[in-house]
MITOR-144354 format. One record per atom (N, C-alpha, C): z, x, y; residue in one letter; residue number from 1; atom name. Coordinates in Angstrom, 3 decimals. Layout:
<zz->Z&xx->X&yy->Y&residu->A&num->NUM&atome->CA>
...
***
This chain:
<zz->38.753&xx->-9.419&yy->24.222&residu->X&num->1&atome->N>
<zz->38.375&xx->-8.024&yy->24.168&residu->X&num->1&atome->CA>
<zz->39.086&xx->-7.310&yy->25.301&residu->X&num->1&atome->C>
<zz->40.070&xx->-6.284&yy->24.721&residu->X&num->2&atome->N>
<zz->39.785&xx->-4.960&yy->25.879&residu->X&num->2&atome->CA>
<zz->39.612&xx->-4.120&yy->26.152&residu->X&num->2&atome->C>
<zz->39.581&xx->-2.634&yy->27.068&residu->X&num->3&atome->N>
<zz->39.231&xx->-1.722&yy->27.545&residu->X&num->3&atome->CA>
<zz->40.083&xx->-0.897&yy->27.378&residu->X&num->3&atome->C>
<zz->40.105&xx->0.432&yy->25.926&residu->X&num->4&atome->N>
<zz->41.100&xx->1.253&yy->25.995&residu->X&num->4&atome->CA>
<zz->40.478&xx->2.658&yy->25.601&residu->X&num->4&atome->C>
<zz->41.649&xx->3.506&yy->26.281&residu->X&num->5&atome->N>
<zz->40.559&xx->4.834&yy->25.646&residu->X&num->5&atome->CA>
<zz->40.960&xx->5.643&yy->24.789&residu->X&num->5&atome->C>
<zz->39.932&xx->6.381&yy->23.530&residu->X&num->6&atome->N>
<zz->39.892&xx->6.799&yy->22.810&residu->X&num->6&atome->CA>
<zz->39.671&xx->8.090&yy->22.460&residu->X&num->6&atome->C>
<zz->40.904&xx->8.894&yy->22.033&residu->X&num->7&atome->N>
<zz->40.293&xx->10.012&yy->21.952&residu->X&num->7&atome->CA>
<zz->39.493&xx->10.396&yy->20.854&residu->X&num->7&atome->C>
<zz->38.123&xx->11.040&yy->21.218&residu->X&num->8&atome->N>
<zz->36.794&xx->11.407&yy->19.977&residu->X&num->8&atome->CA>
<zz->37.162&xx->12.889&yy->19.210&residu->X&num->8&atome->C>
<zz->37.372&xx->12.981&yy->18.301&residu->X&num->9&atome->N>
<zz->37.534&xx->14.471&yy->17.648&residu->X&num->9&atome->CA>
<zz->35.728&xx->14.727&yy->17.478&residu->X&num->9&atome->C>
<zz->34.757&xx->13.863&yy->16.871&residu->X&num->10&atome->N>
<zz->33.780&xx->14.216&yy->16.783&residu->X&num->10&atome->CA>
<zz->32.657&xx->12.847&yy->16.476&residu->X&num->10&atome->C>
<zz->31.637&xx->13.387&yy->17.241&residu->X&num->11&atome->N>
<zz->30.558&xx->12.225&yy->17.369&residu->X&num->11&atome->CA>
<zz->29.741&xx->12.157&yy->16.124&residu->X&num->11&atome->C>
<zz->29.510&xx->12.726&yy->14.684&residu->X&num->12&atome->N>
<zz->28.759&xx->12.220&yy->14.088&residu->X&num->12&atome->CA>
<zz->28.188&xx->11.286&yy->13.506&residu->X&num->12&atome->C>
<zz->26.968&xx->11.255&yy->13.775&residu->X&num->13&atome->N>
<zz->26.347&xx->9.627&yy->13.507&residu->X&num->13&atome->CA>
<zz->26.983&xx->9.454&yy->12.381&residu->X&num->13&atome->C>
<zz->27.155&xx->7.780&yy->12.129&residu->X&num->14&atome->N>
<zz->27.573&xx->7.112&yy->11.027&residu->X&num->14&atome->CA>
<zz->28.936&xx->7.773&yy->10.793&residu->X&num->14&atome->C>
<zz->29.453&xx->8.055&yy->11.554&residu->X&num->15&atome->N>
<zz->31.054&xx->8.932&yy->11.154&residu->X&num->15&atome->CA>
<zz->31.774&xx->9.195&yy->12.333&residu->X&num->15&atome->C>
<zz->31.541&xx->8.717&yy->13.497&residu->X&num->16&atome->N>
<zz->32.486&xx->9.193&yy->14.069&residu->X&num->16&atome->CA>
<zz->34.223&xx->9.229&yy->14.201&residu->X&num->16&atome->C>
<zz->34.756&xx->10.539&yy->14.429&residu->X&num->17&atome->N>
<zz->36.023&xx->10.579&yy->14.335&residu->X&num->17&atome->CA>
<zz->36.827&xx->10.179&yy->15.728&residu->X&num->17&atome->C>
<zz->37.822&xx->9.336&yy->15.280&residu->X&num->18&atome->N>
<zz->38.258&xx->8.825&yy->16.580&residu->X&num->18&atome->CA>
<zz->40.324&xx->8.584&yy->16.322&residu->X&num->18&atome->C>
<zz->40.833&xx->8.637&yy->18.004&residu->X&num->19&atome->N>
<zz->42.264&xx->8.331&yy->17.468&residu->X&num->19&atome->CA>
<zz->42.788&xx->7.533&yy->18.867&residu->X&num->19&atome->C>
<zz->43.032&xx->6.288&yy->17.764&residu->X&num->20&atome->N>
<zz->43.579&xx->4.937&yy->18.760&residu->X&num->20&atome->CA>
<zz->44.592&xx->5.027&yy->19.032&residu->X&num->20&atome->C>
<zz->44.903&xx->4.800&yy->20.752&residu->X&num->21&atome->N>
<zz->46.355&xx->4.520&yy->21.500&residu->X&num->21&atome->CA>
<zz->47.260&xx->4.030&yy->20.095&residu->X&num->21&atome->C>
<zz->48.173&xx->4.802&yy->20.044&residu->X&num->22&atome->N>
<zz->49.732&xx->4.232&yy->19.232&residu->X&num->22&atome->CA>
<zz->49.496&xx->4.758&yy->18.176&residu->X&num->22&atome->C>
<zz->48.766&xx->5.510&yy->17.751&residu->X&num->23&atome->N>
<zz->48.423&xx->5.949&yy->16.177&residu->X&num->23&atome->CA>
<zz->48.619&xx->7.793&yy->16.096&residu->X&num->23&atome->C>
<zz->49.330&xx->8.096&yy->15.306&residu->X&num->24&atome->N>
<zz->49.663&xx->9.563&yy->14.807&residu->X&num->24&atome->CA>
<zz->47.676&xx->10.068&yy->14.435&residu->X&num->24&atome->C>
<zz->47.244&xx->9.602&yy->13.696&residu->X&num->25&atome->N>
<zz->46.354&xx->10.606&yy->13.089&residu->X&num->25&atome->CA>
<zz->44.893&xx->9.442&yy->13.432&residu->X&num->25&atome->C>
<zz->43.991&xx->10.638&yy->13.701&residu->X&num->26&atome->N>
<zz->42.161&xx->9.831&yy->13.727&residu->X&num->26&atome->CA>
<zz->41.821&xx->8.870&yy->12.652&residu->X&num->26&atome->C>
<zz->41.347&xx->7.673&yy->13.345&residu->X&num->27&atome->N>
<zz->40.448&xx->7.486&yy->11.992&residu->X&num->27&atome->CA>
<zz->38.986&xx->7.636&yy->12.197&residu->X&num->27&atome->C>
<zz->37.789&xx->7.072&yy->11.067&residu->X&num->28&atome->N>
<zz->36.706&xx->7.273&yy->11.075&residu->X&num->28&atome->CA>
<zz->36.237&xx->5.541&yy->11.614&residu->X&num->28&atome->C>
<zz->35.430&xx->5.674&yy->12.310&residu->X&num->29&atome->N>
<zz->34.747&xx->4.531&yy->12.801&residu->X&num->29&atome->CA>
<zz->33.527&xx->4.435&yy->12.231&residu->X&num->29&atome->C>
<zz->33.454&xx->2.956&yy->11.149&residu->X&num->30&atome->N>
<zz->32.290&xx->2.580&yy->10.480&residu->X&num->30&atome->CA>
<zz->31.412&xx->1.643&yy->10.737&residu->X&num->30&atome->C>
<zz->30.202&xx->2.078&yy->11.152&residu->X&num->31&atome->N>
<zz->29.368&xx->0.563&yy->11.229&residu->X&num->31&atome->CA>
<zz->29.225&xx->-0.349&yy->10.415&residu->X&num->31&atome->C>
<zz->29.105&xx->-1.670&yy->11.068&residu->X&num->32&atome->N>
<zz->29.435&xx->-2.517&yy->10.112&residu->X&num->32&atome->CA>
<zz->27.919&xx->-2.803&yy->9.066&residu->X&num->32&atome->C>
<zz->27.258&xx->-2.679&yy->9.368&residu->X&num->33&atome->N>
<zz->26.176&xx->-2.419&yy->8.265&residu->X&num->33&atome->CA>
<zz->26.260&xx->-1.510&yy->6.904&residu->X&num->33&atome->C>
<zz->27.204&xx->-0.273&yy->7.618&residu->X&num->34&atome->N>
<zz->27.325&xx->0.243&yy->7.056&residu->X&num->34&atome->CA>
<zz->28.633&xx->-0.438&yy->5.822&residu->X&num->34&atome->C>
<zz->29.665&xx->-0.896&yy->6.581&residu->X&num->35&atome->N>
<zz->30.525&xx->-1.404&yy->5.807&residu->X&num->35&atome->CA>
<zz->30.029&xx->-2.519&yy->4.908&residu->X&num->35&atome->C>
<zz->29.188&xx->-3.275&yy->5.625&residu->X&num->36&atome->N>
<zz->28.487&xx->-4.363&yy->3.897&residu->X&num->36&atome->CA>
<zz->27.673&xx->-3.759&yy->3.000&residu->X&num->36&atome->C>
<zz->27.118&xx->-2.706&yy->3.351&residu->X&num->37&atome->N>
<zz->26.672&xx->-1.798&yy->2.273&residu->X&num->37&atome->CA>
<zz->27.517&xx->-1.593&yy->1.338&residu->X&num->37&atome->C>
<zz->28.762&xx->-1.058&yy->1.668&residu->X&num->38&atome->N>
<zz->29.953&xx->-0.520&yy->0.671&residu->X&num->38&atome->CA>
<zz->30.469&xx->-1.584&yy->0.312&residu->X&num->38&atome->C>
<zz->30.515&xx->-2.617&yy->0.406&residu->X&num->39&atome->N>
<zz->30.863&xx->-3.750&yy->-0.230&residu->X&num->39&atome->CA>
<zz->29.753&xx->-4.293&yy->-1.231&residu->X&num->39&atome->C>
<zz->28.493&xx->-3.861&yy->-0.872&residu->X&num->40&atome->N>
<zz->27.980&xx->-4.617&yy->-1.837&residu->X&num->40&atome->CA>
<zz->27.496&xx->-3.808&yy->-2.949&residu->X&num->40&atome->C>
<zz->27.981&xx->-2.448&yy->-2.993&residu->X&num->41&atome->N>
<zz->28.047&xx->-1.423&yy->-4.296&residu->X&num->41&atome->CA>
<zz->29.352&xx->-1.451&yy->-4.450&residu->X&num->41&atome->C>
<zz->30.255&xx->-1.754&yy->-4.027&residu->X&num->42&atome->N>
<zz->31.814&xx->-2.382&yy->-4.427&residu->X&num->42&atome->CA>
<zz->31.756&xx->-3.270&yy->-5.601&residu->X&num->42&atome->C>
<zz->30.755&xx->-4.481&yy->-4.915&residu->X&num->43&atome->N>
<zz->30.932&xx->-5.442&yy->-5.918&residu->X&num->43&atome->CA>
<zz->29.771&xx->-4.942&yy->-6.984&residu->X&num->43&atome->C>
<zz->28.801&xx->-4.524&yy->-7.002&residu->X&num->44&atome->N>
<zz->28.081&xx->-3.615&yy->-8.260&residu->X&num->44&atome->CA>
<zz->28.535&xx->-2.998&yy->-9.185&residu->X&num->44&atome->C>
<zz->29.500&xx->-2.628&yy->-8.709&residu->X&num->45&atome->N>
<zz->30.644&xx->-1.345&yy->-9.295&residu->X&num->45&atome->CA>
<zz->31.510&xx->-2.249&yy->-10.545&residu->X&num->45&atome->C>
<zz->31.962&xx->-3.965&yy->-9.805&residu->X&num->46&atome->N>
<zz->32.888&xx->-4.731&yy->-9.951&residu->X&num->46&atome->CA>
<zz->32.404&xx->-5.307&yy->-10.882&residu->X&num->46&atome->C>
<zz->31.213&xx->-5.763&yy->-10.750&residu->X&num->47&atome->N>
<zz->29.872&xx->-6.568&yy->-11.774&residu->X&num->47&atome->CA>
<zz->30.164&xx->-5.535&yy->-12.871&residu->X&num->47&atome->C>
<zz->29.776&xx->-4.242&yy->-13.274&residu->X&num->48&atome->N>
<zz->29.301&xx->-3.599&yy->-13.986&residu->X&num->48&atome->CA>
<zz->30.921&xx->-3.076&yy->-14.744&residu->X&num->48&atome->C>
<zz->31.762&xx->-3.018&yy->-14.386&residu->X&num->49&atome->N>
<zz->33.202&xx->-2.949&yy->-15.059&residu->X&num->49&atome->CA>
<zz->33.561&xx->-3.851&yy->-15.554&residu->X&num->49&atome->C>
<zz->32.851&xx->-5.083&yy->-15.714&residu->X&num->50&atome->N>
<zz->33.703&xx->-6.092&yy->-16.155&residu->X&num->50&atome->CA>
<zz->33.698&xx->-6.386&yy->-17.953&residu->X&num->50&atome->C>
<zz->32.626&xx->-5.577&yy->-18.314&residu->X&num->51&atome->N>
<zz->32.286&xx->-5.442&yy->-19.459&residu->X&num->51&atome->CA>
<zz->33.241&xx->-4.492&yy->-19.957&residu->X&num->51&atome->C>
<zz->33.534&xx->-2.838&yy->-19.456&residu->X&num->52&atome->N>
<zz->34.348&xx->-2.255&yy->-19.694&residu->X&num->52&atome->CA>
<zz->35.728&xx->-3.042&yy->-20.643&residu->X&num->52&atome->C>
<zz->36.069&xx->-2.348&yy->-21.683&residu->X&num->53&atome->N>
<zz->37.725&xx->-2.518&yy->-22.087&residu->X&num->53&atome->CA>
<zz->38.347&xx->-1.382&yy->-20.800&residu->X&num->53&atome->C>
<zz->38.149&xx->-0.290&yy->-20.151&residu->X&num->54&atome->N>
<zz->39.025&xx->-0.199&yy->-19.806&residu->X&num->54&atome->CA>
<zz->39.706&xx->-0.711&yy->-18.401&residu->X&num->54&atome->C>
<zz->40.667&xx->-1.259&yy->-18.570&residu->X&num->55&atome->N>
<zz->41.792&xx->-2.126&yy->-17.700&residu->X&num->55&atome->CA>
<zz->41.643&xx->-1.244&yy->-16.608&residu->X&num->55&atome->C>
<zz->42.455&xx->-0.306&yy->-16.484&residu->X&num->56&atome->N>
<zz->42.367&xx->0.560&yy->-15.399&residu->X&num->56&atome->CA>
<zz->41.333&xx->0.424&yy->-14.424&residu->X&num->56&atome->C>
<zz->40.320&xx->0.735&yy->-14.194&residu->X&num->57&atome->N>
<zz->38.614&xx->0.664&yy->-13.873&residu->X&num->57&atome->CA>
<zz->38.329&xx->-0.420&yy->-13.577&residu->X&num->57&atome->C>
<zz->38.385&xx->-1.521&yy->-14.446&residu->X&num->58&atome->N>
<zz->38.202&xx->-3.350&yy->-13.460&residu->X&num->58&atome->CA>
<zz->39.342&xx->-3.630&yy->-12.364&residu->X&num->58&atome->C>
<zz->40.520&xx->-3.041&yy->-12.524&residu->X&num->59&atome->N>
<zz->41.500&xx->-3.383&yy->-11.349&residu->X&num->59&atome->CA>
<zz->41.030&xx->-2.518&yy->-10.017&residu->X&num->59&atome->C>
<zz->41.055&xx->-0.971&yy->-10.631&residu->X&num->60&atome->N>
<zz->40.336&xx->-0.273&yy->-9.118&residu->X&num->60&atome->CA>
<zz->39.077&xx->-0.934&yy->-8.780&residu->X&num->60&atome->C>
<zz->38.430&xx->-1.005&yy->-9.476&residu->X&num->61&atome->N>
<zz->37.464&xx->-1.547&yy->-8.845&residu->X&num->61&atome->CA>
<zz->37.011&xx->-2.943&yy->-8.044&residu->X&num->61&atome->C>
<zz->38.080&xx->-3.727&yy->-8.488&residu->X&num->62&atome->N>
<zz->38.892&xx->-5.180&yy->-8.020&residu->X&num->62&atome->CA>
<zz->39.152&xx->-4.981&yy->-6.768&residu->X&num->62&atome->C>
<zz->40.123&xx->-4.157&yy->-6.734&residu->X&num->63&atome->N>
<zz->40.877&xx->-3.381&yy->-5.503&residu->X&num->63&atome->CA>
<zz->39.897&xx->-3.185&yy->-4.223&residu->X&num->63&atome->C>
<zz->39.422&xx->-2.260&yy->-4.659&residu->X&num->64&atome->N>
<zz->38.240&xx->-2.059&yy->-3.602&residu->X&num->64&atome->CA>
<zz->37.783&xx->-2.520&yy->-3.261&residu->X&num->64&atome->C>
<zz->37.278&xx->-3.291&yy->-3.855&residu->X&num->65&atome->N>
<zz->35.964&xx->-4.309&yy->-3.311&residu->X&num->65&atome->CA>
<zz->36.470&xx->-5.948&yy->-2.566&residu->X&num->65&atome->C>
<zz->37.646&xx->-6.099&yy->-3.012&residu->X&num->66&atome->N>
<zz->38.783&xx->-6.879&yy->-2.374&residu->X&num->66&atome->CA>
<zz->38.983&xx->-6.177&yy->-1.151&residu->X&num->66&atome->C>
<zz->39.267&xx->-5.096&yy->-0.339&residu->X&num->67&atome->N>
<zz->39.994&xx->-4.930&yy->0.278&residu->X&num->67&atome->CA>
<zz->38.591&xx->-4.201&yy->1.433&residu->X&num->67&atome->C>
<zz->37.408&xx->-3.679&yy->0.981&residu->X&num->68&atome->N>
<zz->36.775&xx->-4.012&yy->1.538&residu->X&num->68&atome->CA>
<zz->36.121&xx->-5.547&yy->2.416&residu->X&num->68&atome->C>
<zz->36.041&xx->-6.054&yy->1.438&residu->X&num->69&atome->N>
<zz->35.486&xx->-7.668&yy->1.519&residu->X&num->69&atome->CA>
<zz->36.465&xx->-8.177&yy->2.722&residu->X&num->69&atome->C>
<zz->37.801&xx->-7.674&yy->2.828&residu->X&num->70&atome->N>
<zz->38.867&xx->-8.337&yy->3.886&residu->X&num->70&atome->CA>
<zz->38.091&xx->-7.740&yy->5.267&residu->X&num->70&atome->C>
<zz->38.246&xx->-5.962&yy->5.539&residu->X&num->71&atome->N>
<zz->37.638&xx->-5.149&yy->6.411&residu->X&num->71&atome->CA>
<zz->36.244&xx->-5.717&yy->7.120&residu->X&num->71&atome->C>
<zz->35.235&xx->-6.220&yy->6.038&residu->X&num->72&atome->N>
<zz->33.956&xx->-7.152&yy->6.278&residu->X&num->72&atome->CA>
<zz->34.286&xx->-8.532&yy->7.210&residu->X&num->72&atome->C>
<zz->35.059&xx->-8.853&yy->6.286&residu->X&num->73&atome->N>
<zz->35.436&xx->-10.396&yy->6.719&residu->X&num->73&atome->CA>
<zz->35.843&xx->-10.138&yy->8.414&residu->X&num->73&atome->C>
<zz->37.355&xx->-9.417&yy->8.543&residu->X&num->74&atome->N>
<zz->37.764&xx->-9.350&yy->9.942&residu->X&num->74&atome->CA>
<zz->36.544&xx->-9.011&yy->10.831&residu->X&num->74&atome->C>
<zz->35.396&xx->-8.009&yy->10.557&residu->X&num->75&atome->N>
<zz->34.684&xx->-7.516&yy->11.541&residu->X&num->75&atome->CA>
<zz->33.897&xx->-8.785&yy->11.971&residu->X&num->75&atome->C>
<zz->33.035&xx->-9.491&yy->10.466&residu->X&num->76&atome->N>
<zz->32.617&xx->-10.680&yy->11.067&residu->X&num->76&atome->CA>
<zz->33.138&xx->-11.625&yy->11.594&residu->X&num->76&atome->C>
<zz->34.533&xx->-11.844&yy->11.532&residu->X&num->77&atome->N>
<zz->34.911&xx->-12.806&yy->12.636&residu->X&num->77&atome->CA>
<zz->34.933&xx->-12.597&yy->13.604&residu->X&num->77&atome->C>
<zz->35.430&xx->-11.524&yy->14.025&residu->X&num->78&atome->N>
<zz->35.667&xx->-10.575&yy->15.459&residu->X&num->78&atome->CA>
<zz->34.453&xx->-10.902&yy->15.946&residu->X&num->78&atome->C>
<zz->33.270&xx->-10.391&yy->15.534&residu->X&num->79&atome->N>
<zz->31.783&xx->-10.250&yy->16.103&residu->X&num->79&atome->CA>
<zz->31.578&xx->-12.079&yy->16.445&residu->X&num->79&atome->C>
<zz->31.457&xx->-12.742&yy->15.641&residu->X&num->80&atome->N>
<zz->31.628&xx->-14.417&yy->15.999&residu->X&num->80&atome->CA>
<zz->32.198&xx->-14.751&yy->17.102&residu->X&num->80&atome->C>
<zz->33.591&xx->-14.699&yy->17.368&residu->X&num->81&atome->N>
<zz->34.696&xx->-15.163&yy->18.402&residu->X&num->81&atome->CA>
<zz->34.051&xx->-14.223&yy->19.487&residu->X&num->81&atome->C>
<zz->33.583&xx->-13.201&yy->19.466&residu->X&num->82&atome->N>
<zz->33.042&xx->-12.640&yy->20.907&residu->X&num->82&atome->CA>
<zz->31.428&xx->-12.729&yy->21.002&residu->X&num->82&atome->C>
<zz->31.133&xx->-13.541&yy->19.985&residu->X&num->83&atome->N>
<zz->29.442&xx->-13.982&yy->20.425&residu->X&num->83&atome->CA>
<zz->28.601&xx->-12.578&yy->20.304&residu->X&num->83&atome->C>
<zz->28.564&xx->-11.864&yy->19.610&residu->X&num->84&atome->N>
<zz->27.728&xx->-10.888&yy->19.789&residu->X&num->84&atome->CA>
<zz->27.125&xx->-11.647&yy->17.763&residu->X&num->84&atome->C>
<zz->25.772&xx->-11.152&yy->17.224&residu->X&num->85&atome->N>
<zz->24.925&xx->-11.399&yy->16.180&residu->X&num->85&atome->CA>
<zz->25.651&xx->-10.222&yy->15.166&residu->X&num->85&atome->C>
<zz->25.101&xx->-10.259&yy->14.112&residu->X&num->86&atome->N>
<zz->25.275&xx->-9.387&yy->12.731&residu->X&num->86&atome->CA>
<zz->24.846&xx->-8.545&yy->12.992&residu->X&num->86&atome->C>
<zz->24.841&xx->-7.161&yy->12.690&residu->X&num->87&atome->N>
<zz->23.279&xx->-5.960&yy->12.663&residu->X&num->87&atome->CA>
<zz->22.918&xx->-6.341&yy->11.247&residu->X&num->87&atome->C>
<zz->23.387&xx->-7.478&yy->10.575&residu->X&num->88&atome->N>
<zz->22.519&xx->-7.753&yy->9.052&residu->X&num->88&atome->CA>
<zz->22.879&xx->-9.084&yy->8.799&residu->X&num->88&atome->C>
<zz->22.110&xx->-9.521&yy->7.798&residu->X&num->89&atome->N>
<zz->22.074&xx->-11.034&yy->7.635&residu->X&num->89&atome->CA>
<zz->22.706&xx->-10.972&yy->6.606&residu->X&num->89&atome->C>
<zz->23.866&xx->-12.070&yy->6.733&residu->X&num->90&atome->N>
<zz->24.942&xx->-12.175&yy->5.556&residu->X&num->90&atome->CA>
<zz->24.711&xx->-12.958&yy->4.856&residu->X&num->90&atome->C>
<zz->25.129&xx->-12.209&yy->3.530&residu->X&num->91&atome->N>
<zz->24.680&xx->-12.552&yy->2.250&residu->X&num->91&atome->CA>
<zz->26.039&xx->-13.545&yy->1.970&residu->X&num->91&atome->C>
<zz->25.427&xx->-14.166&yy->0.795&residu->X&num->92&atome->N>
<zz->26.713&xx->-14.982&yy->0.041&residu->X&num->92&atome->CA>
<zz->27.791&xx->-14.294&yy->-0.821&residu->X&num->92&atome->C>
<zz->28.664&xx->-14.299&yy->-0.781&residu->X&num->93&atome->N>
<zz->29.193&xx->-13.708&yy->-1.533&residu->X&num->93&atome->CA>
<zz->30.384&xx->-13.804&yy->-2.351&residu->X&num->93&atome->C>
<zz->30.585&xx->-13.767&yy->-3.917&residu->X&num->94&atome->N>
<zz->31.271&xx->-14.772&yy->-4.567&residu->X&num->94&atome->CA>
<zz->33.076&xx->-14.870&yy->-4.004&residu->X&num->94&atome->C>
***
């Protein structure tokens, strides 16, 4: 871990806007609770398209929930390797 500083465009809970050393434009900083939430209406989303014929719609929705699931994954390792707990108890997930 290290110590760098960040400039804040704005503090709103569950949203804050932020812009990291080396980067042109802010991003939004998500809690990670918040982020397994969106993964797990990702994969709801993913469940429930699969019935769909249309193609289009099971891939986005593939997409997403893939590429969330990575975003999840890195945070929980990160949080592991520096010993800090979940703010939620992880689920299984296929």
């Amino acid at each position: 871990m290290k110590h760098v500083a960040f400039e804040v465009y704005s503090e709103a809970v569950n949203c804050p806007v932020v812009r990291v050393p080396g980067r042109h434009f802010p991003g939004v900083v998500l809690q990670g609770d918040s982020l397994s939430i969106l993964l797990g209406i990702a994969e709801e989303v993913c469940d429930l398209a699969v019935g769909s014929t249309n193609v289009d719609l099971t891939e986005a929705a593939a997409e997403l929930r893939d590429k969330l699931a990575m975003y999840l994954r890195i945070y929980e390792e990160t949080l592991t390797e520096c010993g800090i707990l979940l703010p939620y108890s992880k689920r299984k997930r296929p």
